[in-house]
C-alpha positions in Angstrom: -76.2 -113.7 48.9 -74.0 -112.4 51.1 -73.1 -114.3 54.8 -74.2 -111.7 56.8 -77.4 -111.3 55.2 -79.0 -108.9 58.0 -77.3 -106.4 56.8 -79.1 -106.0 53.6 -82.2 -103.7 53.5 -85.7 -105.4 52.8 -88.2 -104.1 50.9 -91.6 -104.5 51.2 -93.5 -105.3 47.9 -97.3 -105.0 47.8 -98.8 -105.7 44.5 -101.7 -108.4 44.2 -101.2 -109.4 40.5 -98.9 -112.4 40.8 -97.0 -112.0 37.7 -96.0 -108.1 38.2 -95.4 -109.0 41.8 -93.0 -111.3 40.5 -91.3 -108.6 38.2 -90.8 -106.1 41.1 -89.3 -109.0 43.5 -86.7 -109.6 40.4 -85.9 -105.5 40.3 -85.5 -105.5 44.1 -83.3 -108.6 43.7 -81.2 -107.0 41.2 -80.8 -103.9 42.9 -79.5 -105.9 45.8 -82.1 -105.8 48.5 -83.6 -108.5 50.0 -87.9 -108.8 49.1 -90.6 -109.4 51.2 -94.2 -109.8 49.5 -97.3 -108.8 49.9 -101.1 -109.4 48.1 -102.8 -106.1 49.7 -102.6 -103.6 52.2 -103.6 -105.5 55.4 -101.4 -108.0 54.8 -98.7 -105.6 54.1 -99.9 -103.7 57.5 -99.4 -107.0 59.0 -96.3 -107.5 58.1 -94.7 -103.9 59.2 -96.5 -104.6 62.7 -94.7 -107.8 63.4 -90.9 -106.6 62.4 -88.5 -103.9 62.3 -86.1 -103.9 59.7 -88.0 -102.7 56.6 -86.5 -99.8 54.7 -88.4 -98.9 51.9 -92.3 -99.5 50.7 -92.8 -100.7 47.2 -96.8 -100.6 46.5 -99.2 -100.5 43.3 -102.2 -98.1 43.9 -104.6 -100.0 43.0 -105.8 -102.9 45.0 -108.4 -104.5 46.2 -109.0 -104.8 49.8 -109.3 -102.5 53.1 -107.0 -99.9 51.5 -105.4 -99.1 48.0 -102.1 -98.2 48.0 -101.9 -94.8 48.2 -104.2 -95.0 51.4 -101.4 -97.8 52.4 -98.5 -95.7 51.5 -99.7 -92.6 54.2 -100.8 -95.0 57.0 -96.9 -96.3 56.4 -95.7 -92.5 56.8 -97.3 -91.9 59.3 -96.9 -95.2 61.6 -93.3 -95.5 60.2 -91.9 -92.3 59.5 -88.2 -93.7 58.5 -89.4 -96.0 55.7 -88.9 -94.6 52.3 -92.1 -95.5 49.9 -92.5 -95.9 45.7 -95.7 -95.7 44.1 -96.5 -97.6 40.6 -99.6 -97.2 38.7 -100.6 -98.0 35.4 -103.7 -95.7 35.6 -103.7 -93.5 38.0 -101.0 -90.8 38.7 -101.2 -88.9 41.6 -100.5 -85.4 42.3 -97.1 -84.4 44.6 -100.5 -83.0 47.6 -101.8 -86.7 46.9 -98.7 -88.4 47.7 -96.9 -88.7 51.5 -93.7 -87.0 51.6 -90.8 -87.5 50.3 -92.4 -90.4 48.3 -91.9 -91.2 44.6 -94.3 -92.4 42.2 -93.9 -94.2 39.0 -96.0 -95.7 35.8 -96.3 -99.1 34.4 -94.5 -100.8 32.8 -91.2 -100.3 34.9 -88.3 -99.7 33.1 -86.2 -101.4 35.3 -82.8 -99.7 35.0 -85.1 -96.8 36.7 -86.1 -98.4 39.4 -82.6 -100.1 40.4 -81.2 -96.5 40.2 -84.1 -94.8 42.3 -83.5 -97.9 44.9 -80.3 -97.6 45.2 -80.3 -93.8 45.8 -83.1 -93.9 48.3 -81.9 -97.0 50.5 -78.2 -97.5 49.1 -76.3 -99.6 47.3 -77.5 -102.8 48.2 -75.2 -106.0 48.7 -76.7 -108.7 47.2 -75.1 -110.3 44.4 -77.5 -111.1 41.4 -76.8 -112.1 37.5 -77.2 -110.1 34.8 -80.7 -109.5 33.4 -81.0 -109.8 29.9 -84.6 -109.8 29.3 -86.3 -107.2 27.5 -87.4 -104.3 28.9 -90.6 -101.8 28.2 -89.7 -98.5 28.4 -91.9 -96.4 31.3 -92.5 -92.8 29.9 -92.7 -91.5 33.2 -90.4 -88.8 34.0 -87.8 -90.0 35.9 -87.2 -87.4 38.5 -84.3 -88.3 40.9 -80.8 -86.3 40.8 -79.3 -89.4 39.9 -77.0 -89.8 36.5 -79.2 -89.9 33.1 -79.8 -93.5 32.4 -78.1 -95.3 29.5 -79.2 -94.9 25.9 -82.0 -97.1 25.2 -81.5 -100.6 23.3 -83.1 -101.3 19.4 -85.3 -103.3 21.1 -86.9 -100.5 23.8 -86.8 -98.1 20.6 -89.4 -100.5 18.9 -91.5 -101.0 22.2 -91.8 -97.6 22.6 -92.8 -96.8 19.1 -95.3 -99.4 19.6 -96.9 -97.7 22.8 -96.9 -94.4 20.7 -99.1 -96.3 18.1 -101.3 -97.9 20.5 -102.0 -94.1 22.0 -102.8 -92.5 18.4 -105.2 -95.3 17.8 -107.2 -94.7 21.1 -107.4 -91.1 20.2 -107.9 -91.8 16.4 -111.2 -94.1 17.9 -111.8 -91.0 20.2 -112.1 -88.6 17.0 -114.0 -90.9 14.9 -116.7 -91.8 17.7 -117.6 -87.7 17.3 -117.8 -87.8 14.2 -120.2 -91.0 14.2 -122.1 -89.2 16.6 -122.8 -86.1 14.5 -123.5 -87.8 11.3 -126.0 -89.7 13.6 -127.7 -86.4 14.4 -127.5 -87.3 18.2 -128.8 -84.3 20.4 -126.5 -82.6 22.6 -128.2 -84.3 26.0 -127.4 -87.5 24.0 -124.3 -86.7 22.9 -123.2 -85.8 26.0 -123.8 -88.8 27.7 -122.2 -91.0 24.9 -118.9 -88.8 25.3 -118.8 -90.0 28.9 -119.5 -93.5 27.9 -117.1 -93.1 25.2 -114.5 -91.9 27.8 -115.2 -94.4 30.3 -114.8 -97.2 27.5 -111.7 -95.4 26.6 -110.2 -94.9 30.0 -111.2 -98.8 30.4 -109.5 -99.9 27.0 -105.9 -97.9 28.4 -106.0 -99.3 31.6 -106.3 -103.0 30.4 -103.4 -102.3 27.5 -101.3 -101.0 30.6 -101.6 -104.1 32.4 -100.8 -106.6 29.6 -98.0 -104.3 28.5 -96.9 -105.0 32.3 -97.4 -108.5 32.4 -95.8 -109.9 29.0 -92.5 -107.1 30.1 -93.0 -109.5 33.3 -93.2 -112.8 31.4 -90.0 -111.8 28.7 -88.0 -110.7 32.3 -88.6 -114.0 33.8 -88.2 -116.2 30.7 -84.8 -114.6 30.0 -83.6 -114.5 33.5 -83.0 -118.0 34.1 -82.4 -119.7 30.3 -79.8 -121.5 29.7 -79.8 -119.8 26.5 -81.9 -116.9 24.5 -83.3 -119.8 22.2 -84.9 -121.6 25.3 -85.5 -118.2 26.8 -87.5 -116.7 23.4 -89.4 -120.4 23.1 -90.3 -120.2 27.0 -91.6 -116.4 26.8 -93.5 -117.5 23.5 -95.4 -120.1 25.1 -96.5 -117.7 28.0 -97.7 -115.2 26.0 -99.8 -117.6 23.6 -101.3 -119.2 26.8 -102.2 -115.9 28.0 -103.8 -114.9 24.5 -105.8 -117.7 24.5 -107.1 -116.6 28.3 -108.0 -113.9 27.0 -109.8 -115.2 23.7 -111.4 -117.2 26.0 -112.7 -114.0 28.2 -113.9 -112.2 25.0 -115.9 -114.7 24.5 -118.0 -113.9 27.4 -117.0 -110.1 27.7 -114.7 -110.5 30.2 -117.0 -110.8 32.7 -116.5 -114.8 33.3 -115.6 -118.2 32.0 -116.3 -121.7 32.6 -113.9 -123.5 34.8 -113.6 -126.5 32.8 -113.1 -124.6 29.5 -110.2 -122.6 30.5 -109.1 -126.3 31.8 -109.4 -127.6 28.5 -108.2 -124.4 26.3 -105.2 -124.6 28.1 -104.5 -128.3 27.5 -105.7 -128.8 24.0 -102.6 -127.5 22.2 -100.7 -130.1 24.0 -102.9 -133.3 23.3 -102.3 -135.6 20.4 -104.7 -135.8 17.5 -107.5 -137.7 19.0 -105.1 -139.6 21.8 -107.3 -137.8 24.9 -104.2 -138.0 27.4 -106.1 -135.2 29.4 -108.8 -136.6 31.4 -111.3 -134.2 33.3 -114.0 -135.2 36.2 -115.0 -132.4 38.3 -118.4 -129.9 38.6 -118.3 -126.8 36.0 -118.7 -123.0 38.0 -118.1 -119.8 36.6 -114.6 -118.0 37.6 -113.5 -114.7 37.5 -111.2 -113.1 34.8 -109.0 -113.1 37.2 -108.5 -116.5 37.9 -109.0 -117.8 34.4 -106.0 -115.8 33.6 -104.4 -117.4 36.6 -105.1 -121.0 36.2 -104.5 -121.0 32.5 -101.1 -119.5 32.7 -100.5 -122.1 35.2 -101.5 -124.8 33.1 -99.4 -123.9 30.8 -96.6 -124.6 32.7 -97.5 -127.8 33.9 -98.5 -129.0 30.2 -95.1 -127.8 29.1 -93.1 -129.4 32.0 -95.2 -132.8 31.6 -94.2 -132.6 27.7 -90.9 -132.2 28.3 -89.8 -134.3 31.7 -92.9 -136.0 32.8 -96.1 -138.2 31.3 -96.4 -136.5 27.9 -92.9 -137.3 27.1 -93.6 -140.8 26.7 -96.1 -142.4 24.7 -98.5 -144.2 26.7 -98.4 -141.4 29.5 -101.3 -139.4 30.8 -102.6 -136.7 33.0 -105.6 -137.0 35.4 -107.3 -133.3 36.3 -109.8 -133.9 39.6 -111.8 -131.3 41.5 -114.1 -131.1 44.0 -116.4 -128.7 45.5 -116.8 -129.0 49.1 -119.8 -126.9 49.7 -119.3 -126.8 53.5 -116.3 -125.0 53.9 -116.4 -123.2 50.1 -113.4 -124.6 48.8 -112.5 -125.9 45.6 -109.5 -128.6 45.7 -107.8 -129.2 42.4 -105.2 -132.1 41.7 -103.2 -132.9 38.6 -101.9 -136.2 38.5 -99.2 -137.4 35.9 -99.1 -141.0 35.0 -96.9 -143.5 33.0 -94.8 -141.0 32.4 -90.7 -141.6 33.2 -89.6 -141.9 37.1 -89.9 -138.5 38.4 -87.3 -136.6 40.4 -86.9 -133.5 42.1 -85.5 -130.5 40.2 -81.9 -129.4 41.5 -83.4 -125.4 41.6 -86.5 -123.4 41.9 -87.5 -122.7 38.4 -89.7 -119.5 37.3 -92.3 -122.2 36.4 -92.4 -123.6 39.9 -92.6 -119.9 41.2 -95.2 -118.9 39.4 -97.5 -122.4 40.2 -96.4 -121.4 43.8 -97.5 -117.9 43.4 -100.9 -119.1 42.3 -102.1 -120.0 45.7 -101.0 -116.5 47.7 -102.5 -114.8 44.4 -105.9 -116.7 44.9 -105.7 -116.7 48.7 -105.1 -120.4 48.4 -102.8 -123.4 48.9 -100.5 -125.3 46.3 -98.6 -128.5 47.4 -96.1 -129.9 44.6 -95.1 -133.7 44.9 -92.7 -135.3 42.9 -93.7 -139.0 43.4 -91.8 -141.5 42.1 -95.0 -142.7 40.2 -95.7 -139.4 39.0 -95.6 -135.8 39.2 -98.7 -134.2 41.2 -100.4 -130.5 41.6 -102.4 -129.7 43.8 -104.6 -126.6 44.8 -106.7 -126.0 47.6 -108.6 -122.5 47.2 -111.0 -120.6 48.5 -114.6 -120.8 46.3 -114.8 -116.8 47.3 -111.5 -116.2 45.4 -112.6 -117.7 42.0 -116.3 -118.3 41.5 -118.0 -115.0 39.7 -120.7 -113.7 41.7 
């Protein structure tokens, strides 16, 4: 970064999926602007009340909260006519009467070549000095309307994604044309049939959205495992340990139909392909609630990369090492407080840099409206998470 670092446009990113978030801090990085985050719109309100040097809005649409982010995006316009806004959505895509002016709108997943040229031609060239990216990239079939340059050709690699996201379209309408048929042979009455095409659409338009987001989030997990390896071995064993521990979240969610989980079996999913045969170096003592999909997804990602750091640094890299996982309810305030303890493990130090583990475990606690302390005792390495019960427990 350079000395005079007030000289580089920030840009504010709203998105309140941690891992995305993430993704878009990287592109604003890497276009050379300097991000500032955001969860939701009234923290993102917030934010543009309390300083002046914003110069461009980055938001998702859909949010929970006060205000999505189209809602967001014409309060901005109108409050703060001089900051430039760009919409993402992986399910909804406005109309040019929908959207403030001048604004420009884009679908998930972000190719990010895209973005970095639509950045830079709507702030400028930015002046931050970044490394090279070389994760791979999902292409976004949205048309790309700037009067920019045509981007590069695309890579093997983004041929084969995109083919992929062809397929996965033909099979949703394929399921579309066979659900007719089904119908018919079942000599369902029009008033029937009628209602079953709209639950068939619904069940559709719900099947789309959630293959959007994952397509979104593993693009996020391969960008951020590639980013900082030391090499593309590390970086391919790193993304392929994030992407099993989020299959396994979601195994986990099918199993209850994604509506919620137990707390201590997403702790001990995401654990058990890292305990010996038989050895029990994972030890649990806390009350079972039911959590969101939301935060299952959340925890066990993070668990993941505590199990794979302990392996290799910490308790699980010797043989007599363990790890301790405590929680507690504490019905008065409604907050759940979470610590992971590492014993007998080697002495423990502090890493040199900030690591896209350590982001993501830090990410956690704005994601769940939460706090996360990381302490690297001599005795042993400890997590812990203080969170609010309304952010996790299912209703």
């Amino acid at each position: 970064m350079p000395e005079d670092s007030a000289k580089v446009p920030n840009v504010l990113i709203v998105e309140d999926e941690m891992m995305l978030r993430m993704r878009a801090v990287d592109i604003v990085e890497d276009a050379g602007f300097c991000p500032v985050e955001a969860v939701n719109a009234d923290e993102a309100l917030s934010i543009l009340e309390s300083r002046t040097d914003i110069s461009l809005l980055f938001t998702d649409i859909q949010m929970p909260g006060s205000m999505d982010g189209l809602k967001l995006a014409h309060a901005v316009h109108d409050r703060w006519p001089g900051i430039k806004i760009i919409l993402v959505s992986g399910q909804v895509n406005p109309s040019e009467e929908e959207k403030p002016a001048d604004s420009r709108f884009f679908g998930k997943p972000l190719s990010q070549e895209k973005m970095i040229a639509e950045l830079q031609a709507m702030v400028g060239a930015g002046a931050l000095t970044t490394v090279p990216n070389a994760a791979l990239l999902l292409v976004d079939e949205t048309p790309f309307r700037t009067t920019s340059a045509e981007p590069s050709p695309r890579s093997a690699q983004e041929v084969v994604l995109s083919a992929q996201n062809d397929s996965l379209r033909l099979l949703l309408e394929q399921a579309g044309i066979d659900a007719e048929v089904l119908l018919a042979q079942a000599g369902i009455d029009a008033k029937e049939r009628e209602a079953a095409d709209k639950l068939q659409k619904l069940i559709l338009g719900e099947l789309h959205h959630r293959i959007k987001n994952t397509l979104a989030t593993v693009s996020a997990i391969a960008s951020q495992s590639f980013r900082a390896a030391p090499s593309v071995e590390h970086g391919q064993k790193a993304m392929e340990g994030r992407l099993l521990a989020l299959g396994r979240a979601h195994d986990l969610l099918m199993q209850v139909s994604w509506s919620n989980a137990s707390l201590t079996h997403t702790f001990i999913g995401a654990t058990e392909p890292y305990d010996s045969q038989g050895a029990r170096r994972f030890h649990f003592n806390g009350p079972d609630i039911r959590i969101t999909s939301n935060a299952v997804i959340a925890l066990a990602m993070t668990f993941n990369e505590l199990c794979t750091n302990t392996t290799k640094f910490g308790a699980l890299s010797t043989p007599v090492g363990r790890v301790e996982i405590a929680w507690t309810i504490d019905d008065a305030n409604r907050q759940l407080g979470l610590t992971w303890t590492e014993r007998g493990g080697p002495p423990v130090q502090a890493p040199a840099r900030r690591s896209f583990g350590t982001r993501m475990m830090q990410s956690l606690g704005q994601q769940l409206n939460g706090q996360v302390q990381l302490a690297y005792e001599p005795a042993g390495f400890v997590y812990s998470l203080d969170v609010p019960l309304s952010s996790i427990a299912a209703a």
